[in-house]
C-alpha positions in Angstrom: -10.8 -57.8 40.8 -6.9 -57.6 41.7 -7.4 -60.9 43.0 -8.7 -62.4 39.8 -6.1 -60.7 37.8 -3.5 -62.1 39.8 -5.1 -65.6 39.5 -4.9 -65.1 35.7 -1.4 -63.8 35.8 0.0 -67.1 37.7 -1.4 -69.2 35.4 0.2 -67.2 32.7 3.0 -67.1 34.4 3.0 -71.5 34.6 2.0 -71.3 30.8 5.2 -69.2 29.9 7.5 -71.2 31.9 6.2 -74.3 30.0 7.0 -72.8 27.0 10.3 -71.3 28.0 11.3 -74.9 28.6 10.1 -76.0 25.5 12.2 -73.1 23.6 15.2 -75.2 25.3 14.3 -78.3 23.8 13.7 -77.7 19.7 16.9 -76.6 18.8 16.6 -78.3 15.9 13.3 -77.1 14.3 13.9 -73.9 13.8 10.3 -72.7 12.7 8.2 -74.6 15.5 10.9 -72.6 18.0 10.0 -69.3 16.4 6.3 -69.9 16.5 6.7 -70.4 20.3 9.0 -67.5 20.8 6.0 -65.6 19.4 3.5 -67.0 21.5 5.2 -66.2 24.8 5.8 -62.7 23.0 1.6 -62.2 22.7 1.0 -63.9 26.4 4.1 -61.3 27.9 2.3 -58.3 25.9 -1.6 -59.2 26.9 -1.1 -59.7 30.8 1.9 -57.9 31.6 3.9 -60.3 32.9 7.6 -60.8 31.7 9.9 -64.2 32.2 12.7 -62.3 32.8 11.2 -60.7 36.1 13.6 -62.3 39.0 10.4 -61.6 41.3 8.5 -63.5 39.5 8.9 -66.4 41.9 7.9 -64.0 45.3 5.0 -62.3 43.4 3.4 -65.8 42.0 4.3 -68.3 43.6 6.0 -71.6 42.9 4.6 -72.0 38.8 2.7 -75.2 38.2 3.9 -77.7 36.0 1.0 -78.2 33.2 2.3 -81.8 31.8 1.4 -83.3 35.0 -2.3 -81.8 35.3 -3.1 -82.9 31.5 -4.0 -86.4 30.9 -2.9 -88.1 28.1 -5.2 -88.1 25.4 -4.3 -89.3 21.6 -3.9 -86.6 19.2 -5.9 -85.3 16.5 -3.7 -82.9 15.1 -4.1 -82.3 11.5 -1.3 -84.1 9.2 0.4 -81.8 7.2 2.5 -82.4 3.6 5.6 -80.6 2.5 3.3 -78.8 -0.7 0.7 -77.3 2.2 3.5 -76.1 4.5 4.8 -74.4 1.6 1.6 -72.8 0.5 0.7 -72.0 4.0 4.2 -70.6 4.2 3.4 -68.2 1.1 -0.3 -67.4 2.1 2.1 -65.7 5.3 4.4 -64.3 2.4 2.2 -62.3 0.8 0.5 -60.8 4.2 3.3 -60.2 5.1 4.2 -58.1 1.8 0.9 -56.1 2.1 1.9 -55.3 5.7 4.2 -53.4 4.2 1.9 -51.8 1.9 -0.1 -50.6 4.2 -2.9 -53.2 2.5 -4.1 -54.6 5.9 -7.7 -55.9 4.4 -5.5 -58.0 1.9 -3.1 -58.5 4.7 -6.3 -60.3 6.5 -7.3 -62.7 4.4 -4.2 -64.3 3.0 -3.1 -64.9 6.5 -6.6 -66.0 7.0 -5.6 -68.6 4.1 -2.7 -69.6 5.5 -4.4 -70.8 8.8 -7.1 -72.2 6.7 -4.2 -74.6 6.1 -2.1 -74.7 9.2 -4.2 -73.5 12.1 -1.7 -74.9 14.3 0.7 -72.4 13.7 0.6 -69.4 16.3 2.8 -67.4 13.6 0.2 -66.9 11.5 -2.5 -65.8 14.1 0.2 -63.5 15.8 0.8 -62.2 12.0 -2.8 -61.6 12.0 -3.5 -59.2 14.6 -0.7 -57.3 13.4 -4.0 -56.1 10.6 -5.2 -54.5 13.3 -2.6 -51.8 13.7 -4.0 -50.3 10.1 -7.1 -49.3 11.7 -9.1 -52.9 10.7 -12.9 -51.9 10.0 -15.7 -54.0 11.4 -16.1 -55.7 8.0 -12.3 -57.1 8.0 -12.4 -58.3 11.5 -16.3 -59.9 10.9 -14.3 -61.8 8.0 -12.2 -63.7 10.0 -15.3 -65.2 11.4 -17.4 -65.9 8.0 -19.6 -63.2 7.1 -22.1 -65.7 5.2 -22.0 -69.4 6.7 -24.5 -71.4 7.8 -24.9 -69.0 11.0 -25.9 -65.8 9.0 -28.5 -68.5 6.5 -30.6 -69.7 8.8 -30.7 -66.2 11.0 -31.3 -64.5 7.8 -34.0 -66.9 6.2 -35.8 -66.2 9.6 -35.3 -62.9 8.8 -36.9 -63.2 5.9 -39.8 -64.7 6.9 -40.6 -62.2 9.1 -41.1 -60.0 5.8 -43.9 -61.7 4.6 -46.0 -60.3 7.5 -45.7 -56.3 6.6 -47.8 -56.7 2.9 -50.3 -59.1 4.1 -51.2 -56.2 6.8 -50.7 -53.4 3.9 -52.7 -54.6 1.1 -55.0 -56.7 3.3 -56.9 -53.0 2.5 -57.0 -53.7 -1.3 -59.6 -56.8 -0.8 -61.4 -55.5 3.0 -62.1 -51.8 1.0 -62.0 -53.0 -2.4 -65.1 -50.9 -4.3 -66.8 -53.3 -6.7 -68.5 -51.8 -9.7 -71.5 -49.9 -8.3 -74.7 -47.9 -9.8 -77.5 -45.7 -7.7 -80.1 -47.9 -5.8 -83.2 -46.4 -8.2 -86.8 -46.6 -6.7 -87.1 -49.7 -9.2 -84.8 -52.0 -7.3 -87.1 -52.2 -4.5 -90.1 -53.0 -6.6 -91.7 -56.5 -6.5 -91.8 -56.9 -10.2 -88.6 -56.6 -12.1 -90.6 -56.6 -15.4 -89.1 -53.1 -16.1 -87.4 -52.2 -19.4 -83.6 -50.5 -19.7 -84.9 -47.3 -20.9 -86.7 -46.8 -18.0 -83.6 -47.5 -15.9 -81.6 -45.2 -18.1 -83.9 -42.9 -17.4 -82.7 -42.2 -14.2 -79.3 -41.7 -14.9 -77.8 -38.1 -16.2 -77.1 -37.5 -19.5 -73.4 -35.9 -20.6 -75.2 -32.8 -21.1 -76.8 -33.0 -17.7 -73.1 -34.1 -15.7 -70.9 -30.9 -17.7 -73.4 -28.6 -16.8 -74.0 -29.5 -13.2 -70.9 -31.5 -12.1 -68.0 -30.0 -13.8 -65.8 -31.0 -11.1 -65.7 -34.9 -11.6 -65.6 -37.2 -14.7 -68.9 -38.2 -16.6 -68.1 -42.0 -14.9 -68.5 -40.5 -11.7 -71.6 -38.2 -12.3 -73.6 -41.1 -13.6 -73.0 -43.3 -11.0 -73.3 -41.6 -8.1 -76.0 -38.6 -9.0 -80.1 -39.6 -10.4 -82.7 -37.8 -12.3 -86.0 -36.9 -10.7 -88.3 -35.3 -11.8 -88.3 -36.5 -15.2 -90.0 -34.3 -17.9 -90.2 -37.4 -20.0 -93.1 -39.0 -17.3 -94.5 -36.3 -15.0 -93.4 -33.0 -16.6 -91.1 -31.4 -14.1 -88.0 -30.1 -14.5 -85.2 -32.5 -14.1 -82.7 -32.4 -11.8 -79.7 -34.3 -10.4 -79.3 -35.5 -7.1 -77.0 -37.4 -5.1 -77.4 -40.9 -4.6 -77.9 -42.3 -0.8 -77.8 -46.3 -1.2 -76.0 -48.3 -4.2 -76.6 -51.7 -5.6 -72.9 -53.2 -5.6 -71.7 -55.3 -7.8 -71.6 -59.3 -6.2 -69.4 -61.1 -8.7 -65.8 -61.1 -6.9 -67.2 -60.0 -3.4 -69.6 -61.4 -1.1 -69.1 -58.1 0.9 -66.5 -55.1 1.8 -66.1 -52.2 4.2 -66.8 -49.9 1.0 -70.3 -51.6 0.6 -71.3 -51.6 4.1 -70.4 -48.3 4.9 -71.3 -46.9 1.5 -67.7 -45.6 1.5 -67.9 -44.1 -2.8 -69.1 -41.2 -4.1 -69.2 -38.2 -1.5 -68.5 -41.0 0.8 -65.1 -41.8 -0.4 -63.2 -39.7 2.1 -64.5 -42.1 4.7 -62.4 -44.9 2.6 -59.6 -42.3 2.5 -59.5 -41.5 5.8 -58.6 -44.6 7.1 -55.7 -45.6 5.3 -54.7 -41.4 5.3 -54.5 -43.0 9.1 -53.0 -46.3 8.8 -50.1 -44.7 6.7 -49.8 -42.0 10.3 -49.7 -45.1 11.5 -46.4 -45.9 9.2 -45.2 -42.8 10.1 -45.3 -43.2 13.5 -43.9 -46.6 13.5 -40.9 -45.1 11.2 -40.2 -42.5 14.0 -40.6 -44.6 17.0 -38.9 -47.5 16.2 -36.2 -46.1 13.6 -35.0 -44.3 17.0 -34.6 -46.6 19.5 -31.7 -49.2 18.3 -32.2 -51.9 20.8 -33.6 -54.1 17.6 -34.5 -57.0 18.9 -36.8 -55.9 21.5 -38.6 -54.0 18.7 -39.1 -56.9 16.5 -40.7 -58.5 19.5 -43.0 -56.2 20.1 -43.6 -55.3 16.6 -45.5 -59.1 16.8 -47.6 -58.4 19.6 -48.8 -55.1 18.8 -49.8 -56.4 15.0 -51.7 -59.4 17.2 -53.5 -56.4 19.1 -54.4 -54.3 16.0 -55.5 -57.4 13.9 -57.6 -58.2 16.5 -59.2 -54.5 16.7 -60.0 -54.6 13.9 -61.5 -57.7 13.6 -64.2 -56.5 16.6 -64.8 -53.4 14.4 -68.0 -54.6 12.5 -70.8 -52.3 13.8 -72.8 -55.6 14.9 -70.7 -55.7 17.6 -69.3 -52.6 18.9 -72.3 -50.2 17.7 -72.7 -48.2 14.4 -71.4 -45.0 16.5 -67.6 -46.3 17.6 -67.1 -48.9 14.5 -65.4 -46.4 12.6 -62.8 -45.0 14.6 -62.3 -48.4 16.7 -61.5 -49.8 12.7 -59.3 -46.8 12.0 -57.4 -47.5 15.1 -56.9 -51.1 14.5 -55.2 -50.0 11.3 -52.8 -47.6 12.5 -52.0 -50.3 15.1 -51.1 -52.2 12.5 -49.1 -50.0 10.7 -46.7 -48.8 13.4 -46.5 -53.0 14.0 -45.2 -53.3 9.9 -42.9 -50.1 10.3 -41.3 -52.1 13.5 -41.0 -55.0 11.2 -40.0 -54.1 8.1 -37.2 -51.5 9.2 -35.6 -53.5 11.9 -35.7 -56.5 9.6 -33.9 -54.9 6.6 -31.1 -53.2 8.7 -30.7 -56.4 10.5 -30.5 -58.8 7.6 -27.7 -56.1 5.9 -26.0 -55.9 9.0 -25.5 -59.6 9.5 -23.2 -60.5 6.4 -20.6 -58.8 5.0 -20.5 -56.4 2.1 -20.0 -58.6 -0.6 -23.7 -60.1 0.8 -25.2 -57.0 1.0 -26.7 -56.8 -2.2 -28.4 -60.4 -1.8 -29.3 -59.7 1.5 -31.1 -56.2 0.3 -33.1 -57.9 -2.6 -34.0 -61.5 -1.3 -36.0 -60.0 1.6 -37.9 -57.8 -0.9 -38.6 -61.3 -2.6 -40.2 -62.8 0.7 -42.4 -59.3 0.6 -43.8 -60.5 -2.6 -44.2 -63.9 -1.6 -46.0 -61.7 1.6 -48.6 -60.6 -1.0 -49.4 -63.8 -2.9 -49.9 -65.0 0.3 -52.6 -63.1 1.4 -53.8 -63.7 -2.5 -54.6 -67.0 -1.2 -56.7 -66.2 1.8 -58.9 -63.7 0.0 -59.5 -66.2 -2.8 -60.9 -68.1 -0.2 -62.6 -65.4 2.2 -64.6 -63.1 0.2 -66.4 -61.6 3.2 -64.3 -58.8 4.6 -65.3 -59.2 8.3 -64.1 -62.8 8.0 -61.3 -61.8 6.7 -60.0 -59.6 9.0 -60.3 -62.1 11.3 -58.3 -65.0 9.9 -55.5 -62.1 9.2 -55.4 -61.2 13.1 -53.8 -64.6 13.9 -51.6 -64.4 11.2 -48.8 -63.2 13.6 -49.2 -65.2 16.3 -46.8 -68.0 15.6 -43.9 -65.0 14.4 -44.1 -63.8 18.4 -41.6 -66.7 19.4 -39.3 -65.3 16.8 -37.9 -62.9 19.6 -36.1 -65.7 21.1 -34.6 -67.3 18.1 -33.6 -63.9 16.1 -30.1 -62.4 16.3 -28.7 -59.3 17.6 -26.5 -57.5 15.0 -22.9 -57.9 16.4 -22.2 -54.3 14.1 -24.9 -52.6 16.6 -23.7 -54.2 19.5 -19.9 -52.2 18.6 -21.7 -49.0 18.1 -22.8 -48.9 21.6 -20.0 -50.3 22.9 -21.0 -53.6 24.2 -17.9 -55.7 23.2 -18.5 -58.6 26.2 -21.9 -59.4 24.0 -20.3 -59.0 20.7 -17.9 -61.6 21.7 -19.6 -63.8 23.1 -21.8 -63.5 19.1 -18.9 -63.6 17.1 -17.6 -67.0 19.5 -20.8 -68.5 18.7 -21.0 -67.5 14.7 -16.9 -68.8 14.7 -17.9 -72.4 16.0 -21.8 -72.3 13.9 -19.7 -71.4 10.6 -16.7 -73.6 12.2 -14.3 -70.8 12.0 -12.0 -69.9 14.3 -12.2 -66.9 17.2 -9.2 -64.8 17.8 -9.8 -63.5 21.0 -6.5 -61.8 20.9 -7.5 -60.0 17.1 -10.6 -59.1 18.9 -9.4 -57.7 22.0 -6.9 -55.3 19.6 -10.3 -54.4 17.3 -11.9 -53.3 20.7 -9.1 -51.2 21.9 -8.8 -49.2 18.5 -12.6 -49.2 18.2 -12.9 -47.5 21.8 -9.9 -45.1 20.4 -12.4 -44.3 17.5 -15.5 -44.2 20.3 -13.1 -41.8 22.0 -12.5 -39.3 19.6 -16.0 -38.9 19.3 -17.5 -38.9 22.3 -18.8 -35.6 22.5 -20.5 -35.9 19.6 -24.6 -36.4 18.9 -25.2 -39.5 17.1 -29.1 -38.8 17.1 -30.9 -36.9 14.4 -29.2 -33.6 14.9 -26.3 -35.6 14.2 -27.0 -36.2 10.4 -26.9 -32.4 10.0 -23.7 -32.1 12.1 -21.8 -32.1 9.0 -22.9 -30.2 5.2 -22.3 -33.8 3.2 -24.5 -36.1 5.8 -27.2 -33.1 6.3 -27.1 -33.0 1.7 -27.6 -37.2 1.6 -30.1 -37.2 4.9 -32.5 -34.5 3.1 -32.1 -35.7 -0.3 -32.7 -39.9 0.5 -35.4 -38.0 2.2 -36.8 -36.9 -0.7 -36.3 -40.4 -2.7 -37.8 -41.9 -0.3 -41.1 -39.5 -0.4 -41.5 -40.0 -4.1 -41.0 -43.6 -4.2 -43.3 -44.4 -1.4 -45.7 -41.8 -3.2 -45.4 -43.9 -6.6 -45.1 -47.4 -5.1 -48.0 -47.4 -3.0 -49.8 -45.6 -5.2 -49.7 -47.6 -7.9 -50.1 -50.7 -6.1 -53.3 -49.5 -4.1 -55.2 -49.6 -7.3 -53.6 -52.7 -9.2 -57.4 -54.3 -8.5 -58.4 -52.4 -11.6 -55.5 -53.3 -14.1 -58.3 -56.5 -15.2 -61.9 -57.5 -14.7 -60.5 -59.9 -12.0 -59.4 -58.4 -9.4 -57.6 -61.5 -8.1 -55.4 -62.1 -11.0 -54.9 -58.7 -11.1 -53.4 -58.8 -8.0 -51.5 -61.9 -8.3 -50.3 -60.5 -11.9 -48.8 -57.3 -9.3 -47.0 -59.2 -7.4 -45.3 -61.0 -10.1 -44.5 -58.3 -12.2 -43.0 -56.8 -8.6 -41.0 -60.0 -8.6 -39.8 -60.0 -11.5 -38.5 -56.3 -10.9 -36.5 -57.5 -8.0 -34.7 -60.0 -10.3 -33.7 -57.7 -12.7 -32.4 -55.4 -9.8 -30.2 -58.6 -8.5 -28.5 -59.1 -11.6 -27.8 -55.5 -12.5 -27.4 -53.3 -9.3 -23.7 -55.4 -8.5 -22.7 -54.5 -12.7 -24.0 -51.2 -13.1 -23.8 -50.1 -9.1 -26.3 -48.6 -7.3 -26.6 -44.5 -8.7 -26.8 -45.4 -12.0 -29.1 -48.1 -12.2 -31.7 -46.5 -9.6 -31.7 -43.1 -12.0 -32.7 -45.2 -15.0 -35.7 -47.2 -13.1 -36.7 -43.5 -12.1 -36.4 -42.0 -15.7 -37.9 -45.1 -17.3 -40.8 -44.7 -14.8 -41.1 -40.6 -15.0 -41.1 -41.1 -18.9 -43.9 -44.0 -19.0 -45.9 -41.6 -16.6 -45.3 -38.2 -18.3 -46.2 -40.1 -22.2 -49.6 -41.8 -20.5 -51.7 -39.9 -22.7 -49.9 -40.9 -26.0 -49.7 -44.6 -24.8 -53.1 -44.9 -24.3 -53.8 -44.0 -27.5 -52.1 -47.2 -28.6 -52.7 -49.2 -25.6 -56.2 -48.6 -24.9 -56.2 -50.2 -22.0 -54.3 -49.6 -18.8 -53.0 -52.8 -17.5 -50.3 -52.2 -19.7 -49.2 -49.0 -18.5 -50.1 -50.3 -15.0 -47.7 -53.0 -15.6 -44.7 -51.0 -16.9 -45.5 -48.4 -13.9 -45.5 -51.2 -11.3 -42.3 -52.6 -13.0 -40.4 -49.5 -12.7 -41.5 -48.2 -9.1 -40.7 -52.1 -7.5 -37.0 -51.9 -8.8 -36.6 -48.2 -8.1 -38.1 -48.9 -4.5 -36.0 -51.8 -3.7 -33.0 -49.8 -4.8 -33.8 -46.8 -2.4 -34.1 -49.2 0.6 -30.2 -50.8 -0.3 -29.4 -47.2 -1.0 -29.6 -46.2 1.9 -28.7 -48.8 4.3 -25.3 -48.7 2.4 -24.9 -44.4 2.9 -26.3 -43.5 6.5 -23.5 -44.8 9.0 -24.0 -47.7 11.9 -24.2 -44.8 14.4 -27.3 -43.2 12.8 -28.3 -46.0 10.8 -31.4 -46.9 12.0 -32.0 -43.3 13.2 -31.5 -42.2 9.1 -33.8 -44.6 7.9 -36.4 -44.2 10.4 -36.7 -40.5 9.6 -36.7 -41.0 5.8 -39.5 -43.9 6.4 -41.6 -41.4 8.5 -41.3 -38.4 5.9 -42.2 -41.1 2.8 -45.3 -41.9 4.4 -46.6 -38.4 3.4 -45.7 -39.6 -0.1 -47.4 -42.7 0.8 -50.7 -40.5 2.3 -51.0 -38.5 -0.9 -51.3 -41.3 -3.2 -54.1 -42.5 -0.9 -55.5 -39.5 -1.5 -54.7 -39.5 -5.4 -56.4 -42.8 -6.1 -59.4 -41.8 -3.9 -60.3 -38.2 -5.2 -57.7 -37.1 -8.0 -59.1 -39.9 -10.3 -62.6 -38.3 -9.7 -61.3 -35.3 -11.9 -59.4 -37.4 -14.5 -58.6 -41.2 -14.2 -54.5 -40.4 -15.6 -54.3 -37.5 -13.0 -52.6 -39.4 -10.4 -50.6 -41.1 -13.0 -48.9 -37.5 -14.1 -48.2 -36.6 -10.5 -46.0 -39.4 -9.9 -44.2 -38.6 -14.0 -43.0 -35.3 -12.5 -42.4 -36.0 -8.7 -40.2 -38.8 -10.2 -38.3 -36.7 -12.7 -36.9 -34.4 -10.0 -35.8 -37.2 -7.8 -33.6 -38.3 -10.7 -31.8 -35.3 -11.2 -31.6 -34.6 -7.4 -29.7 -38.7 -6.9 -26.7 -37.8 -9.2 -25.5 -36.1 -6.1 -25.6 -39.0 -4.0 -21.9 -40.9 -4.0 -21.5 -44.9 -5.7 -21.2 -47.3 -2.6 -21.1 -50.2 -4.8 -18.2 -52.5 -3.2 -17.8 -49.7 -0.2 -17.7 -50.8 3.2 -20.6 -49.8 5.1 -19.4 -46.4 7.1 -19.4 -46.9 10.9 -19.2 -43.2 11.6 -20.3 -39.9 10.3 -17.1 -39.2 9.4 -16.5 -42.3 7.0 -19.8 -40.5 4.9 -17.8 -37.3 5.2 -14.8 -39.3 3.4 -17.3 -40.6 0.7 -18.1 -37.1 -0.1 -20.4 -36.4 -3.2 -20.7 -36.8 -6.8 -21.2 -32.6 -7.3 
């Protein structure tokens, strides 16, 4: 190591002798003589080694002289008028002026202005790093780069396209488990005449008298299609009774065949339905915890792909034709939370990756246009049920899905903002060297080596503190925003999937319903993008909540004028998409880079409880009343509105680094 470092010093050493010499020869232009007094100023400071050293001959060595190793090439150097010198020359001005002002972010990018001009002038990049003595933030040094050329496009389109993997794999369950309309499998279905008149089928079914005397726990709807009447007085005399009904005749106009029908999963059944994606959204929870932890991203995106492989193919052997009627079950409900700790892997690392690869400014697009791509996600597996009706087939067409994502691993970025919170500054380079030349930008290695050494100083400070989960509750604001976005989280995820589970009832067709979802979900997303950057972030997630709690809580009233509930369905869907998308930007923007990914992984893993309950809403709080669930999600949202008007406005903010930046955020109350 000495021996290298006095390698680099002699050929300092010849550099600032060549210099020296041509200080002695421009006594006329006075400005290209200061720029190169500067220069050898920068070179003395970075490798400690001084012309005016007298041993500088006995410690070096004889210098070489650099004009005779160069061959002579024809220049390319950039032809410059009077008017851009003297712009350039106030660009330097002003920075200089907001030195003084202690404005160093301001300070940055009008000497980045002026070298947008005259990159030739080593006054300028010299001015530069002097930003770096206010304590620059990642975001001011990540500007001098480009925070949004055509590097952080085309990473973050791929990005993107990783997002439309997570919804085919979540509502993939909405077609495999849809329940079709379904009535008791009478005695007369089997027989070989059909020549049988409705009254005798209606027969069979229980009266209203008959379903609030005996089955006061579920709604007439669900008393006549899953209970019979034997022993009919009407034809043999006996006393009627109502008993539960064993096999169903299932309705073939939309479906050729789902899980629901071949495992007869409605009625007293149902929890069998429920059960499974109670376990798929484990499965999320899982997933959250897991791979919100570890931080080495990339590595986790590239194993989120196999593993959602593995678990589409599980699933796909589940049919009991294969594996047996006695393992199909579980081997399915495995598959599934395979699956769902494969989307968590996915959809977390993608988001915090895609916000941590621009700059603030791009942080709002980035949060929304990947929500976008999660629609898009959902029309596309719209097409491949419209096509595949039979759920076994299904599944199996969606199991290779993935497989051309798992070369995304060597093409996707790693954030250069993680890389700096775990101190590997030799990679981060190297990144920021190769989005300078993709964005044709320019590196200063000398800016950058000055951002390390005050970043370790930071790194320093805190050494001794936990950056893990215990470290969101190291201090009373963090430990106040970790449990409430914890909370947001839970009710959003409760109303979201909640409502978006059952969108195959809003119409008759269940396709179109479903496509009509995803649009309205889109069309949410745009009306976040246009307002979330005028209205900032607290104040237009409260009034998505509020507009959603209201719609819930007044259900009863509305139906009275809207009889039917794709209307309300729609509104609902509406509101919970734009308050959902907001909660994800939310909090990306207040947890800091040190516990980042560790913050949102936690508040992903507590949601899916919210998630798990409206699973179990849909499936057996509808059984009671069909608006049931509906209220739940009225209240649950109403106190999450009051609870965010603690939460501080990030709008604008750069994104906090450390627990302390939060700290210095503070609340609103």
């Amino acid at each position: 190591m000495a021996q290298d470092q006095l390698k680099k010093q002699r050929l300092v050493y010849s550099i600032l002798k060549f210099l020296d010499r041509e200080i002695q020869t421009e006594c006329g232009n006075i400005e290209r003589r200061e720029s190169i007094e500067v220069a050898v100023q920068c070179l003395e400071a970075s490798f400690d080694v001084s012309l005016a050293n007298p041993q500088n001959d006995s410690i070096y060595g004889q210098h070489v002289d650099l004009l005779s190793v160069i061959p002579n090439k024809s220049s390319t150097k950039k032809l410059l008028t009077d008017d851009m010198r003297q712009q350039a020359d106030k660009f330097k001005n002003q920075g200089n002026e907001f030195i003084k002002q202690e404005k160093y972010k301001e300070a940055l990018e009008t000497y980045n202005a002026a070298i947008q001009i005259d990159s030739n002038n080593a006054i300028y990049y010299c001015n530069r790093s002097d930003t770096q003595t206010g304590k620059m933030q990642f975001d001011d040094f990540y500007e001098t780069v480009g925070v949004f050329g055509p590097y952080q496009k085309i990473k973050y389109f791929l990005l993107c396209c990783t997002n439309l993997l997570p919804p085919v794999m979540v509502y993939a369950w909405t077609f495999i488990a849809a329940t079709p309309p379904f009535q008791c499998k009478l005695p007369l279905h089997d027989s070989i005449s059909n020549n049988f008149t409705n009254q005798l089928v209606s027969s069979y079914m229980p009266s209203e008298i008959q379903c609030r005397e005996s089955q006061k726990s579920i709604s007439l709807k669900e008393c006549q299609r899953c209970f019979q009447v034997v022993n009919n007085s009407d034809y043999d005399g006996g006393i009627s009774e109502l008993n539960p009904c064993r096999s169903f005749s299932f309705d073939r106009t939309y479906y050729q065949s789902t899980i629901v029908e071949d495992w007869s999963m409605v009625c007293d059944r149902v929890s069998l339905k429920s059960t499974v994606q109670i376990v798929f959204f484990v499965g999320y929870m899982v997933g959250s915890l897991v791979f919100g932890v570890l931080s080495d991203k990339r590595p986790i995106m590239g194993v989120s792909f196999v593993l959602m492989f593995v678990g589409g193919i599980v699933c796909a052997l589940a049919p009991e034709d294969l594996i047996g009627h006695g393992t199909s079950y579980p081997f399915f409900a495995f598959g599934r939370f395979l699956l769902a700790c494969a989307t968590r892997g996915i959809s977390i690392t993608g988001f915090v990756m895609g916000s941590e690869i621009v700059g603030p400014k791009q942080r709002l697009f980035a949060g929304i246009v990947i929500k976008y791509f999660f629609a898009l996600g959902e029309l596309l597996l719209l097409s491949f049920a419209l096509n595949i009706r039979t759920w076994r087939t299904l599944n199996a067409v969606l199991a290779v899905v993935p497989v051309p994502f798992i070369f995304f691993y060597f093409i996707l970025p790693e954030s250069p903002r993680w890389l700096i919170s775990e101190q590997r500054y030799d990679e981060a380079g190297s990144i920021f060297h190769h989005i300078a030349e993709k964005n044709k930008t320019h590196f200063d290695p000398i800016l950058y080596q000055r951002f390390v050494r005050e970043d370790k100083k930071r790194v320093a400070a805190n050494q001794n503190l936990n950056h893990g989960c215990k470290a969101l509750f190291r201090s009373k604001v963090m430990g106040i925003i970790a449990v409430n976005m914890s909370y947001q989280w839970f009710v959003q995820n409760l109303v979201f999937y909640g409502i978006s589970q059952n969108t195959g009832s809003w119409l008759p067709n269940p396709y179109i319903a479903f496509g009509a979802s995803a649009v309205v979900e889109i069309l949410a997303y745009c009306v976040v993008h246009l307002v979330l950057d005028r209205w900032g972030r607290k104040i237009t997630y409260c009034l998505f909540v509020v507009a959603l709690s209201c719609t819930a809580l007044l259900v009863i009233p509305i139906q009275i004028v809207f009889p039917k509930d794709s209307k309300i369905n729609s509104a609902l869907k509406f509101f919970s998409s734009g308050s959902y998308v907001i909660i994800y930007i939310y909090a990306n923007e207040t947890f800091p880079t040190q516990g980042r990914n560790t913050g949102m992984g936690v508040c992903s893993m507590i949601a899916r409880l919210g998630a798990i309950i409206g699973t179990f809403s849909n499936d057996h709080l509808t059984r009671a009343w069909q608006h049931f669930p509906i209220v739940v999600y009225g209240v649950t949202s109403l106190f999450a509105m009051l609870l965010a008007t603690v939460f501080p406005e990030t709008l604008n903010q750069p994104l906090p680094q450390t627990i302390e930046d939060v700290e210095r955020m503070g609340l609103a109350w």
